[in-house]
LUMPAZA-925296 format. One line per field, with one value per residue (C-alpha): y, x, z negated; residue in one letter; residue number from 1. Coordinates in steps of 0.1 Angstrom, whole numbers, plus 5000, padded with zeros to 4 digits. Layout:
<recs>
yy [Y/...]
xx [X/...]
zz [Z/...]
resn [A/...]
resi [NUM/...]
</recs>
This chain:
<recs>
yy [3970/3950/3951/3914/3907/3883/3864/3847/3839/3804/3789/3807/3797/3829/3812/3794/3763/3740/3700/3677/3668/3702/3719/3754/3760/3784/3771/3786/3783/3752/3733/3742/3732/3700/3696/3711/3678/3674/3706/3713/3748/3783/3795/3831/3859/3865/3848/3876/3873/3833/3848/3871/3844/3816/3842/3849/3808/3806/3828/3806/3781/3797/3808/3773/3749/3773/3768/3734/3697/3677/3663/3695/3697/3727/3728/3730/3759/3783/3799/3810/3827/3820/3834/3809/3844/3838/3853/3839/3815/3794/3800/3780/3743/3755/3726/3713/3739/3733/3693/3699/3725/3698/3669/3684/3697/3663/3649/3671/3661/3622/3622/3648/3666/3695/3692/3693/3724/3746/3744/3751/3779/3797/3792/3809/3840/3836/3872/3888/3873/3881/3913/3930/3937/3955/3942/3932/3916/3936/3968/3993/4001/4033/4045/4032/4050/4084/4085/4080/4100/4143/4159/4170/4128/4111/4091/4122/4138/4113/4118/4096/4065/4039/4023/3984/3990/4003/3977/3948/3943/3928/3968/3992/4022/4056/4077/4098/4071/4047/4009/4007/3964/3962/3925/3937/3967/3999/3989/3960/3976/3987/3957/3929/3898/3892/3863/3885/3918/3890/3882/3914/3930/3909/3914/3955/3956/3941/3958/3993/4021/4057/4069/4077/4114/4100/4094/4080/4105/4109/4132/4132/4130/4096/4075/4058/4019/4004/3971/3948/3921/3952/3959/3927/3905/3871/3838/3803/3767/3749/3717/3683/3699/3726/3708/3703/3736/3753/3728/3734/3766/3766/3773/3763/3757/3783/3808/3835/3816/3849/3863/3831/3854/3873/3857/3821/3848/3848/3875/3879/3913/3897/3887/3924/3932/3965/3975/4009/3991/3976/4011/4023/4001/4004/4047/4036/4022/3992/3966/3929/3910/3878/3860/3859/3898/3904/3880/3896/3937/3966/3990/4009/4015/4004/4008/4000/4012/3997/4007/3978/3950/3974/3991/4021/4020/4041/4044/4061/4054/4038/4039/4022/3996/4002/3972/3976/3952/3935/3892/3881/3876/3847/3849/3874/3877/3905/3929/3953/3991/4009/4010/3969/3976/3942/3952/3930/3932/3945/3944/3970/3968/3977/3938/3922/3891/3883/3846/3835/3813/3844/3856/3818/3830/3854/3821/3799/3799/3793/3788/3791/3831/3837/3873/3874/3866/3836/3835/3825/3798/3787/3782/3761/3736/3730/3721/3696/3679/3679/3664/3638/3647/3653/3628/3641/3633/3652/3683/3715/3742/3776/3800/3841/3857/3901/3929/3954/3983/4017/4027/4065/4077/4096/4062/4032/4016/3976/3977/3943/3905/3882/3842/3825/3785/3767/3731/3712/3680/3688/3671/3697/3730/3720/3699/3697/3685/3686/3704/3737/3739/3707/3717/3716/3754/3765/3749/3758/3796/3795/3783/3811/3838/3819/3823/3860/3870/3854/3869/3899/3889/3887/3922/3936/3917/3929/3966/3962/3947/3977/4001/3982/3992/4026/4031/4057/4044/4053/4034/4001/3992/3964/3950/3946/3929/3906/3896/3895/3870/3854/3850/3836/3809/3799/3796/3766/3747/3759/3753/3718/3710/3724/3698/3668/3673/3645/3638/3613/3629/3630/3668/3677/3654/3675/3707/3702/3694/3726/3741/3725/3739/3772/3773/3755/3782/3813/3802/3798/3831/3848/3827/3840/3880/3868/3853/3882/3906/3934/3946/3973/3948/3928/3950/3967/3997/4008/3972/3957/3936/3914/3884/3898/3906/3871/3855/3878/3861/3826/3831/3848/3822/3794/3808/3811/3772/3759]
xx [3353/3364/3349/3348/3331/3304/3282/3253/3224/3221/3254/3269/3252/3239/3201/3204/3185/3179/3192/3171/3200/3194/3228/3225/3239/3241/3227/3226/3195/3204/3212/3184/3159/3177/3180/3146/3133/3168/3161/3135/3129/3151/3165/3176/3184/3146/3114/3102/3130/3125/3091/3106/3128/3102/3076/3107/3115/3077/3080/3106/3082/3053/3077/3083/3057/3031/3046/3066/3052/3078/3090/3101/3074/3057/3022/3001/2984/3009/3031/3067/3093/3134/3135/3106/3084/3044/3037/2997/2976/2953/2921/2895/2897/2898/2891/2923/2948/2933/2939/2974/2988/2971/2986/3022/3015/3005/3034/3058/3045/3049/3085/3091/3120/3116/3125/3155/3137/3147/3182/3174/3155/3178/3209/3193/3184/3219/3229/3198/3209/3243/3246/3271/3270/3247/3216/3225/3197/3172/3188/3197/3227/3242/3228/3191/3191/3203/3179/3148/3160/3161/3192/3201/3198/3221/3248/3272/3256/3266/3226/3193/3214/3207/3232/3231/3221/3191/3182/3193/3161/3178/3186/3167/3190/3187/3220/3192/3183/3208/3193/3201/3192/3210/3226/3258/3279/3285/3316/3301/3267/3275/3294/3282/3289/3274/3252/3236/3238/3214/3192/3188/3183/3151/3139/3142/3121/3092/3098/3111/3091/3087/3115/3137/3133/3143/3115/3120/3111/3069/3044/3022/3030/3023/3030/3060/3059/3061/3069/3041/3047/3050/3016/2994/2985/3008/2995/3014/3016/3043/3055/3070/3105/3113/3101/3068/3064/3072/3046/3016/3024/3029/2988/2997/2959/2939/2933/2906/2891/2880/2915/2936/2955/2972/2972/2988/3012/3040/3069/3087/3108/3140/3121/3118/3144/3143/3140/3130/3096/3090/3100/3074/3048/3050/3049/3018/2997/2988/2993/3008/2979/2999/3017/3052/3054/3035/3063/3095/3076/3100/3093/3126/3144/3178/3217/3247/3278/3314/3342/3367/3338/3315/3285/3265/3231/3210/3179/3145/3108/3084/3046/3025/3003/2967/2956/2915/2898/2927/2921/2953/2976/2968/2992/2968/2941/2911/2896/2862/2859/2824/2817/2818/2854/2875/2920/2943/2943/2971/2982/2995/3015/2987/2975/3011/2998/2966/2971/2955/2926/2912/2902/2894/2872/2896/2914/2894/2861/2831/2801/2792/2786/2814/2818/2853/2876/2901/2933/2937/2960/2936/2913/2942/2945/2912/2913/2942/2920/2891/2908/2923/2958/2961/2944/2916/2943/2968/2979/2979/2998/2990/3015/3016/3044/3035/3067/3045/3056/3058/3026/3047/3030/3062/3085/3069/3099/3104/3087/3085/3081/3051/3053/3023/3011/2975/2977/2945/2935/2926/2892/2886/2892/2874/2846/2820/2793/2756/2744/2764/2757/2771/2805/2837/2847/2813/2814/2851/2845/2814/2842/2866/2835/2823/2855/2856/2832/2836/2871/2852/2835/2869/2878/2847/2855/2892/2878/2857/2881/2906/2875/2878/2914/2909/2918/2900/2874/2895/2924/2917/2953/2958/2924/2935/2970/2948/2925/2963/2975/2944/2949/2981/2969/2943/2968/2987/2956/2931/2957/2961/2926/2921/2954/2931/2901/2892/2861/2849/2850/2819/2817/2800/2819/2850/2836/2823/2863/2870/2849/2861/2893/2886/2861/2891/2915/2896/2885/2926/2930/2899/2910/2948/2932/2911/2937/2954/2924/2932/2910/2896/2885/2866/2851/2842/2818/2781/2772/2799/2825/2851/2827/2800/2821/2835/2802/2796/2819/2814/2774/2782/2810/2784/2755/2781/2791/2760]
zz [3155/3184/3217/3214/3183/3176/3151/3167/3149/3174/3167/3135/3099/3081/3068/3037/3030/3002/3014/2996/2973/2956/2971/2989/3024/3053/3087/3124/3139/3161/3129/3107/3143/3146/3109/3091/3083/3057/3039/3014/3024/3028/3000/3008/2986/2972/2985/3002/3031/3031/3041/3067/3081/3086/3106/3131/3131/3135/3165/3182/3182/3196/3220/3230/3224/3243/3270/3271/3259/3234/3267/3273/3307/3309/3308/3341/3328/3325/3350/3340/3354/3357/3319/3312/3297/3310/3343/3341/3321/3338/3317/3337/3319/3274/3265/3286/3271/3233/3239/3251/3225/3201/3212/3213/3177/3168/3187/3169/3134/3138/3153/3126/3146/3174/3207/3226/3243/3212/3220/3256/3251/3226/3245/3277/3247/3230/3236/3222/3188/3187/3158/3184/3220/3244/3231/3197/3168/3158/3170/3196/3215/3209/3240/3236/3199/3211/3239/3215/3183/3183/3194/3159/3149/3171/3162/3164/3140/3111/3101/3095/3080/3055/3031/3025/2990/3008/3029/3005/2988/2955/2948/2968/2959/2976/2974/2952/2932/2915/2907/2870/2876/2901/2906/2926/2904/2917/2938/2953/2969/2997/3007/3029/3050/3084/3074/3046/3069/3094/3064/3055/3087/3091/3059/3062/3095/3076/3041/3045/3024/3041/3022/3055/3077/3109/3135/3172/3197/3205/3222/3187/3149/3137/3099/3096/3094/3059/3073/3083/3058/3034/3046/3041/3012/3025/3025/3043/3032/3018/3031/3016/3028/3057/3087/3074/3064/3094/3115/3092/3096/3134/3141/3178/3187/3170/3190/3204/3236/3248/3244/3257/3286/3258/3226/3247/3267/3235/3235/3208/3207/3222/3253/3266/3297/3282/3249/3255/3269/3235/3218/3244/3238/3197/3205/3228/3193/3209/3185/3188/3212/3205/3172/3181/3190/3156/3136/3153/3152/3146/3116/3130/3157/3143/3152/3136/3142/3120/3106/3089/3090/3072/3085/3094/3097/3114/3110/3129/3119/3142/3140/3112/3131/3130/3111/3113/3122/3139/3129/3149/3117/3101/3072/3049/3028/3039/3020/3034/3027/3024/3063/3065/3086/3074/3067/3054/3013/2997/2962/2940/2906/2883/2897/2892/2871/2884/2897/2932/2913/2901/2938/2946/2976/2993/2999/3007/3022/2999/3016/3057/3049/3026/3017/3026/3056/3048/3062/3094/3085/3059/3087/3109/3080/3083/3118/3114/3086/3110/3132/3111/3116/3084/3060/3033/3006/3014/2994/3004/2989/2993/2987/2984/2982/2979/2974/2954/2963/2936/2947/2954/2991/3001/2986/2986/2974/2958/2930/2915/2941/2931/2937/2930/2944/2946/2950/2958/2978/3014/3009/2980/2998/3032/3014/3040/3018/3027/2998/3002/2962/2960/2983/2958/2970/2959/2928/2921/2929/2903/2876/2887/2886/2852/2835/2846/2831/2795/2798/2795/2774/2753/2765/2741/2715/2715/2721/2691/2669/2678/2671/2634/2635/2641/2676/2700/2721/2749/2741/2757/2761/2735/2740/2782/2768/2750/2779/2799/2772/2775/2811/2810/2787/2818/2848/2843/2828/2857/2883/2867/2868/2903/2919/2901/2919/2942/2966/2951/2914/2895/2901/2871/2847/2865/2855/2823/2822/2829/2810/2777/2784/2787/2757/2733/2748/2744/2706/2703/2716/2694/2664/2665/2667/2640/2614/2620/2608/2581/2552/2577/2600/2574/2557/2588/2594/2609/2596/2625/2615/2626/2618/2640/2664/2666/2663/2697/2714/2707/2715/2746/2757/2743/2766/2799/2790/2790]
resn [X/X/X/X/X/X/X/X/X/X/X/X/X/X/X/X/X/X/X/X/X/X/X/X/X/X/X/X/X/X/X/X/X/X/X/X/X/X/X/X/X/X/X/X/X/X/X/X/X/X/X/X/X/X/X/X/X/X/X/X/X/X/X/X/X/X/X/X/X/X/X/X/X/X/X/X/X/X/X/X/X/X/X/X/X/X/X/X/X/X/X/X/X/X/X/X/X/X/X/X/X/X/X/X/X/X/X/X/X/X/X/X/X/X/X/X/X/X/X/X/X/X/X/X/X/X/X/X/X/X/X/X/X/X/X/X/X/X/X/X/X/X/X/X/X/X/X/X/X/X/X/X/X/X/X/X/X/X/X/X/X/X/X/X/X/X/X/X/X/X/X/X/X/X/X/X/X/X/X/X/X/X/X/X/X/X/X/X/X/X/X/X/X/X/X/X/X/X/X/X/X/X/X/X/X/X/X/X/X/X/X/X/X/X/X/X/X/X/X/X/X/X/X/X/X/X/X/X/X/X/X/X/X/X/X/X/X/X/X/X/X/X/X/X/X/X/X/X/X/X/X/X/X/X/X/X/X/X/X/X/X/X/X/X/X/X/X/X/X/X/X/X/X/X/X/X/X/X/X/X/X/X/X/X/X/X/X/X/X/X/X/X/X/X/X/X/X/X/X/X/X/X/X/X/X/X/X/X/X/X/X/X/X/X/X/X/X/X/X/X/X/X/X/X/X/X/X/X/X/X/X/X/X/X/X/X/X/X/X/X/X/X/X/X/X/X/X/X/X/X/X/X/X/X/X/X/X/X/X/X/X/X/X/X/X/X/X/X/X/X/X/X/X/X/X/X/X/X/X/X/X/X/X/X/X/X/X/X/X/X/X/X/X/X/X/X/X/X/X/X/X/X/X/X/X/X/X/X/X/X/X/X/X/X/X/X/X/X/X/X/X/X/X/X/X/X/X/X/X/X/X/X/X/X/X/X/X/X/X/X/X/X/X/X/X/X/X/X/X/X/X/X/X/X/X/X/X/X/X/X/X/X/X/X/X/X/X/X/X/X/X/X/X/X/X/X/X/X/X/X/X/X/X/X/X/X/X/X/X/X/X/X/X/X/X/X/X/X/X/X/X/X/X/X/X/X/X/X/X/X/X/X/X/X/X/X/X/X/X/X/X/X/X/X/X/X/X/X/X/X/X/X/X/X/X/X/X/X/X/X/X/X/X/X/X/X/X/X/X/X/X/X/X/X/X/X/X/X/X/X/X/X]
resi [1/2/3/4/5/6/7/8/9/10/11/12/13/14/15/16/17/18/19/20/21/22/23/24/25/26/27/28/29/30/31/32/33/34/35/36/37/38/39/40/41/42/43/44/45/46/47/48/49/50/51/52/53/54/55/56/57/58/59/60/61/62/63/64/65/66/67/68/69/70/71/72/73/74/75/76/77/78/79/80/81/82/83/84/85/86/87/88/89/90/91/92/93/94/95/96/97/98/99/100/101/102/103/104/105/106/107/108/109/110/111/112/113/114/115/116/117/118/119/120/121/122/123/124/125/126/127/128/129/130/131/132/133/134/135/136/137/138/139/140/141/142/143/144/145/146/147/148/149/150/151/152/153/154/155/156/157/158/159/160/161/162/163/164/165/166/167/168/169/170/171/172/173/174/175/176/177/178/179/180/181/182/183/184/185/186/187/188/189/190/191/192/193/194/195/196/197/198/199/200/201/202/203/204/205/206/207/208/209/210/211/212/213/214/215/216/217/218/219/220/221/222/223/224/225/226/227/228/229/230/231/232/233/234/235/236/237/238/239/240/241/242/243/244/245/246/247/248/249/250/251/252/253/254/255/256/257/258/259/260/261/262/263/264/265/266/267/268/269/270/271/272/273/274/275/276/277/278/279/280/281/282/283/284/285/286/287/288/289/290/291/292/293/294/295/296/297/298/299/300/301/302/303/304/305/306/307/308/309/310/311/312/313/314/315/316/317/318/319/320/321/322/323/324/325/326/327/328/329/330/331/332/333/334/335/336/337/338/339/340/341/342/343/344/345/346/347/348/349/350/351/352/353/354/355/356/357/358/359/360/361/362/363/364/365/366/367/368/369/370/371/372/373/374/375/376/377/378/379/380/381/382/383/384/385/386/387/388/389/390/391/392/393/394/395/396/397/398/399/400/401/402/403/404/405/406/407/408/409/410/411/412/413/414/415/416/417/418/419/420/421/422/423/424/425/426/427/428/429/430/431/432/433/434/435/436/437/438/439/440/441/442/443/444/445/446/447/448/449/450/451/452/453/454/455/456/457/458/459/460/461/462/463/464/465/466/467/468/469/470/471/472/473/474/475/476/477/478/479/480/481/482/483/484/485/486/487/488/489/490/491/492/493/494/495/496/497/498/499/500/501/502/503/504/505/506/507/508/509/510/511/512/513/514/515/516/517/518/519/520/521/522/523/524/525/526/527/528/529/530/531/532/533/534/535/536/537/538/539/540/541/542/543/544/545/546/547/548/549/550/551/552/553/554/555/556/557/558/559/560/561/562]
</recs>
């Protein structure tokens, strides 16, 4: 490979986007900033790196807009230096730094474009996203990796590399392991363009799996990195098209007032002089104090070297993040262990198809002493309709987007991507009704817990009904495809019901809607099992039947209604 090669993320296309007249394209990042507001959204190679991709345009952003006004003045508050990185934030007036990040956010959304500060600030960073030279994208020199990898693991030594079948999410495929899905055949995986070697590159660092031996040099053992995104249960909003999306998810104002040095001091992983200082700091444990370091972090220490416009990748493990207790990422739901310590929730494949209404509350908060933590960004919508920049009508879409890993400790490779949307009016989710009882959340997470428990209600009448058909007791595994099917039924028409909810709905007229729905779907459901019944079941035994077991059901789901 030449000397003199380059493709630069800034000025050569390699994200691709969705234009509002339906056609796909690749952009660089100076067109997609001066563009967004003509797309619809990205439209990458799965949703999880569209994901990827928007946290590291995200950081951009942060990078900017904390420190520079849309008329491209920087803020009083905050002293730069020549590379425009924070030397010191001026924390005696708050409430002077919350009105000004505010305004510029509000700014920003009515002239629905981005700054000519964008463009400034990535041509003065240019070379840090160029995939070749001395400090190329997401990687290492040669020199940087064989200073922080064992003797026996540099470069020389041909070892610790991963194949772009491996990295390329689409297959996953170990040399140990062939992908028998895989979308590329066996003659194409390994072979790759530089816009999708950029894509993917991204992607890797925040999905990886623990499936590579190579480990960056360090005084004590530690857990390889999964990838953070790999790590959390990931929640953002979806825009009207790409600009809107990436402002309402651009939290510019919401931050910790008693951490405003570090969490307003931005520094996304390009911005270090010297990358052995971030490699450093990542060895150290400390974890990301601030939003644009945690959206651009390293799961490996990467660097490629090529042969005929083809690369090889090697590879060496950095430290898993300590995630307890840590509240800075905002894109994630939270779950609590025994001890009261709060992580971010993960999910796992034995959970593939449970839709986001059914944990209603994880999302969105449900009373002043919710039992969980929402998302962060959950939280930041709520401040913009508090504010009134964005109006009680509006929609807001809540999307989660979760690679589920195998659930293999010594792999955790791809094992299946889960999409799921939850559209509701803004008034709806962030009702701040007197009576709590009263607040649409409230009363929407009572229908979600409601429904739960008449769908277990189903489950024991499935289990009895295979009891009639001579299962063992044990065997629960038809009766849980039932309650599954039964599921399925619920999610469009809940998710229906939940986008028609307005403020000024008679709220029990609304539920009583709901509640209709579900009791016609589940007899459906009960009724097709019972059509279906054999002699066995009929007849029945220990004076149980089919009938009474049906007659169970419609009680129990009768009382529940009420």
């Amino acid at each position: 490979m030449s000397q003199s090669q380059s493709f630069n993320l800034v000025s050569d296309p390699w994200i691709k986007v969705l234009k509002k007249d339906y056609n796909e394209t690749e952009v660089s990042l100076i067109e997609l900033f001066d563009n967004s507001s003509e797309y619809l959204q990205l439209s990458g190679d799965m949703k999880s790196q569209d994901l990827a991709i928007l946290r590291l345009l995200l950081a951009i952003l942060l990078s900017i807009y904390t420190r520079f006004d849309t008329d491209g003045n920087q803020y009083d508050w905050v002293d730069l230096d020549d590379e425009w990185s924070v030397i010191k934030i001026d924390e005696d007036d708050v409430k002077t730094i919350g009105r000004s990040l505010l305004k510029t956010w509000k700014t920003l959304y009515s002239q629905k474009n981005f700054s000519s500060k964008v463009a400034e600030y990535l041509e003065k960073y240019k070379s840090k996203f160029d995939l070749f030279g001395e400090t190329p994208f997401y990687q290492v020199n040669a020199t940087v990796y064989d200073q922080n990898v064992p003797e026996n693991k540099q470069i020389v030594k041909g070892k610790g590399t991963v194949t772009v079948k491996q990295i390329n999410r689409r297959i996953s495929e170990s040399n140990n392991t062939p992908s028998i899905f895989s979308p590329k055949t066996e003659n194409e995986k390994n072979k790759i363009n530089f816009a999708e070697l950029a894509r993917w590159l991204i992607t890797y660092q925040n999905y990886t799996g623990v499936t590579d031996k190579t480990k960056v040099n360090a005084k004590n053992k530690f857990s390889v990195s999964p990838g953070w995104l790999y790590s959390i249960n990931p929640v953002y909003i979806k825009g009207k098209d790409l600009f809107d999306t990436l402002m309402l998810n651009l939290n510019l104002a919401d931050y910790d007032k008693n951490e405003l040095e570090t969490q307003l001091c931005q520094k996304p992983v390009w911005e270090y002089d010297d990358i052995n200082e971030y490699i450093q700091q990542r060895l150290s444990g400390m974890f990301p104090d601030n939003l644009a370091e945690l959206y651009t972090v390293w799961s490996r220490m990467l660097h490629i070297e090529w042969k005929n416009e083809q690369p090889t990748i090697f590879s060496a493990g950095l430290p898993k993040l300590d995630n307890k207790n840590i509240f800075l990422e905002p894109m994630t739901t939270w779950r609590k262990n025994k001890d009261n310590e709060e992580f971010p929730a993960t999910r796992n494949k034995n959970h593939l198809n449970e839709a986001m209404w059914r944990n209603f509350g994880q999302y969105i908060k449900v009373k002043k002493e919710g039992n969980y933590r929402v998302p962060g960004i959950i939280n930041w919508i709520n401040k913009l309709k508090s504010n009134k920049i964005l109006a009680k009508h509006d929609n807001v879409n809540v999307i989660t987007i979760a690679m589920i890993s195998d659930g293999n400790a010594t792999s955790q490779a791809p094992y299946a991507e889960v999409v799921d949307t939850m559209d509701a009016k803004a008034d709806v989710l962030f009702d701040n009704a007197p009576d709590i009882a009263r607040q649409w959340p409230t009363r929407i997470e009572n229908e979600v817990l409601n429904t739960q428990k008449i769908a277990t209600y189903f489950y024991w009448f499935a289990k009895e009904v295979s009891k009639l058909r001579g299962n063992d007791d044990k065997n629960s595994g038809w009766a849980s495809k039932e309650v599954a099917q039964l599921y399925d039924k619920l999610n469009l028409p809940f998710y229906s019901w939940l986008a028609s909810l307005k403020s000024n709905d008679d709220r029990d007229e609304k539920v009583q809607e709901w509640r209709d729905n579900l009791n016609k779907i589940v007899a459906i459901q009960a009724g097709n099992i019972f059509r279906d019944a054999t002699a066995n079941e009929i007849i029945g035994r220990d004076k149980d039947n089919i009938f009474t077991s049906y007659n169970k059901l419609r009680r129990n789901v009768y009382v529940s209604l009420k």
